[in-house]
C-alpha positions as CSV (number, residue, x, y, z in Angstrom):
1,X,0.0,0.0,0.0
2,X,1.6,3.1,-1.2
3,X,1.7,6.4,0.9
4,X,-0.7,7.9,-2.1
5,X,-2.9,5.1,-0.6
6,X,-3.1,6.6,3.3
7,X,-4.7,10.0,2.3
8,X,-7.5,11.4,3.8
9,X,-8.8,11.3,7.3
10,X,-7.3,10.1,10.8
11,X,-10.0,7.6,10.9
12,X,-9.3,6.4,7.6
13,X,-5.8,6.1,7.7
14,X,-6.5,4.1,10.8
15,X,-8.6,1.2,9.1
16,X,-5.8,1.2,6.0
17,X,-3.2,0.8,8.7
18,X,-4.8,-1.9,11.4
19,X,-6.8,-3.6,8.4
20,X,-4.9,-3.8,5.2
21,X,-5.1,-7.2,4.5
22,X,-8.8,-6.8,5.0
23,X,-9.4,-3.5,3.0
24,X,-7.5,-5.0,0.2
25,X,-10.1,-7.9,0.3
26,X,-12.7,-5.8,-0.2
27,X,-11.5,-3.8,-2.6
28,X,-10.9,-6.8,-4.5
29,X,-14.7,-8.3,-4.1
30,X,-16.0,-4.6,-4.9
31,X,-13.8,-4.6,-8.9
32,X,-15.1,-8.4,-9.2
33,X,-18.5,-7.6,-8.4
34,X,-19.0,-9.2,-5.9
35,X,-19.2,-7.0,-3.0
36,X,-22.7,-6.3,-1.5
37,X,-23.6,-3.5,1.1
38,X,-26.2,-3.8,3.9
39,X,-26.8,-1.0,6.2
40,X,-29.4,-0.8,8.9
41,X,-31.6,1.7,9.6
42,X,-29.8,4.0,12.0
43,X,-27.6,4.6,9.0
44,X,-30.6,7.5,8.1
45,X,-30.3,9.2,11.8
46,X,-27.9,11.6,10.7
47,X,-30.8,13.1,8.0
48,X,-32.9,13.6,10.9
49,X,-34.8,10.3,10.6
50,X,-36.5,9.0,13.7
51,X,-35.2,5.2,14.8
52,X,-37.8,2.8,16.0
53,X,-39.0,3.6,19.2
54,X,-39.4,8.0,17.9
55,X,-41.3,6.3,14.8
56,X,-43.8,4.8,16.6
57,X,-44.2,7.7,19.5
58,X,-44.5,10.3,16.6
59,X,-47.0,8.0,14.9
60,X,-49.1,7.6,18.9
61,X,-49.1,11.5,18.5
62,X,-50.5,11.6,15.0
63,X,-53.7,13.7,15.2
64,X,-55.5,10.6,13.3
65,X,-54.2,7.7,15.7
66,X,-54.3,10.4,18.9
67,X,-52.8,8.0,21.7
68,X,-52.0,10.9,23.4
69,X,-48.6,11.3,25.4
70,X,-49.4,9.1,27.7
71,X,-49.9,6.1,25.6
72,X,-46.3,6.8,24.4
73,X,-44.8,6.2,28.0
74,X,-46.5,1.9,27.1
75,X,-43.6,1.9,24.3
76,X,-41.2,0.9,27.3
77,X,-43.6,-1.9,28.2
78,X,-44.2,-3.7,25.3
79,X,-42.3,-4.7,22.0
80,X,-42.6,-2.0,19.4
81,X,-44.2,-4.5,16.9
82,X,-47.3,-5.1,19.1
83,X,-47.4,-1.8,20.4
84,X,-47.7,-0.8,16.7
85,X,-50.4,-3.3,16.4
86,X,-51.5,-1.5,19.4
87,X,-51.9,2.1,17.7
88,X,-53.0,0.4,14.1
89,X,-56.0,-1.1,16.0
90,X,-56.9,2.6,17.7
91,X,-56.3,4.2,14.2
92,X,-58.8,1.5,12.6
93,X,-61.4,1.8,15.2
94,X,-60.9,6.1,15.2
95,X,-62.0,5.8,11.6
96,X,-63.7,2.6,10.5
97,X,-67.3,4.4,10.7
98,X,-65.7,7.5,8.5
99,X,-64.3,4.8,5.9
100,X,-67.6,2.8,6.1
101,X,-69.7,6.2,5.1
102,X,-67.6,5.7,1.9
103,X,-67.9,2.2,1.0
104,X,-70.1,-0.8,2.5
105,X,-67.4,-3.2,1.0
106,X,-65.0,-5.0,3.6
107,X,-62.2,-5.2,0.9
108,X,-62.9,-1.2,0.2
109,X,-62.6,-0.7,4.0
110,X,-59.7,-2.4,4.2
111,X,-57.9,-0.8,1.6
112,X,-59.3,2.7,2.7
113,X,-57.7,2.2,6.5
114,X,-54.3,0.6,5.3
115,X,-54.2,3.9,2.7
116,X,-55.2,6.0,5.9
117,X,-52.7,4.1,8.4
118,X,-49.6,4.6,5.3
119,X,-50.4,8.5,5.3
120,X,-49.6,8.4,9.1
121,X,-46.6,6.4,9.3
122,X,-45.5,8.7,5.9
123,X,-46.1,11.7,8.2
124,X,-44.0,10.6,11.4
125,X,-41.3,9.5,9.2
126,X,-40.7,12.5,7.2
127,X,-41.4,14.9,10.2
128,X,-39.1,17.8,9.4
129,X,-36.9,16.3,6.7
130,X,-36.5,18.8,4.1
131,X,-38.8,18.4,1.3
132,X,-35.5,19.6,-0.8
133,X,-33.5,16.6,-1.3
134,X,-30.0,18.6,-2.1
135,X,-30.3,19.4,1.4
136,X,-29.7,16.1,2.7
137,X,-26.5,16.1,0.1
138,X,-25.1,18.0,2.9
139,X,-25.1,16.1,5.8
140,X,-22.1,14.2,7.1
141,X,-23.4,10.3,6.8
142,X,-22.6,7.5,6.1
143,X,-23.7,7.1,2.5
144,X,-21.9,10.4,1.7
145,X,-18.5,8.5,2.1
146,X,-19.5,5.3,0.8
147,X,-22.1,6.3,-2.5
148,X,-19.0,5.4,-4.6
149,X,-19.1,2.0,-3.3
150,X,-23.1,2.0,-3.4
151,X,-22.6,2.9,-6.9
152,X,-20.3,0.8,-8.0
153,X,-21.6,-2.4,-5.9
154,X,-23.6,-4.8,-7.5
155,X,-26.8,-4.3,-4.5
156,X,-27.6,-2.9,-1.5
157,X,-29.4,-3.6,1.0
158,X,-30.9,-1.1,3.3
159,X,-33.4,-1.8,6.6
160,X,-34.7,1.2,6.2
161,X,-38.2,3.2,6.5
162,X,-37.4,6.0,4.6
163,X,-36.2,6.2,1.0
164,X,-33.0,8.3,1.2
């Protein structure tokens, strides 16, 4: 590894240094094409996306689920799946009779509430992220230093909510 090789960063330098045997490896799988990526969803954080547990208290405060701030203090007590379950059940029962009005057909209702239920969880997951996407070009992340790799990779995976 040349000198030319150890630019950039302390960090950086730090990973060529203690891993070389292990960056060359990668580099290697990345020209074959055969390196994939996989990040999880705290990878978005930096953009201002909420994690789990924020996701499902902004969606308890949603106006149309309206669990109220107490009801988010219950995330703590039971796994965020069911506690979702939780607040989909509330939002289903909050509007089933509005939905109904509109269409006396169980598959129409079903459809109408699952539209209704996307709408909120779109709304608590893009809560103050700029509509403006060359803003988020800006923030120091993750994909910032590695979009040549995403690029260049043959896929990625991400476990992600959002779409950034």
């Amino acid at each position: 590894m040349t000198m030319d090789a150890i630019q950039g960063n302390d960090a950086t330098k730090s990973v060529l240094t203690q891993y070389p045997r292990a960056v060359a490896h990668l580099r290697r799988q990345l020209d074959d094409g055969r390196l994939g990526l996989i990040f999880g969803a705290g990878v978005s954080k930096p953009y201002g996306f909420p994690d789990w547990k924020e996701l499902v208290d902004r969606i308890a405060l949603d106006p149309d689920v309206d669990a109220g701030s107490v009801f988010t203090s219950d995330t703590d007590l039971l796994p965020l799946p069911i506690f979702t379950e939780v607040l989909y059940q509330r939002y289903k029962d909050r509007h089933h009779n509005k939905f109904s009005e509109i269409s006396s057909s169980i598959g129409d209702l079903d459809r109408l509430l699952l539209a209704g239920w996307r709408r909120v969880i779109h709304r608590a997951l893009y809560d103050g992220i700029p509509g403006d996407s060359s803003a988020l070009y800006e923030v120091e992340s993750a994909y910032q230093h590695l979009i040549k790799v995403v690029k260049k990779a043959p896929f990625t995976v991400t476990y992600n909510f959002d779409d950034t």
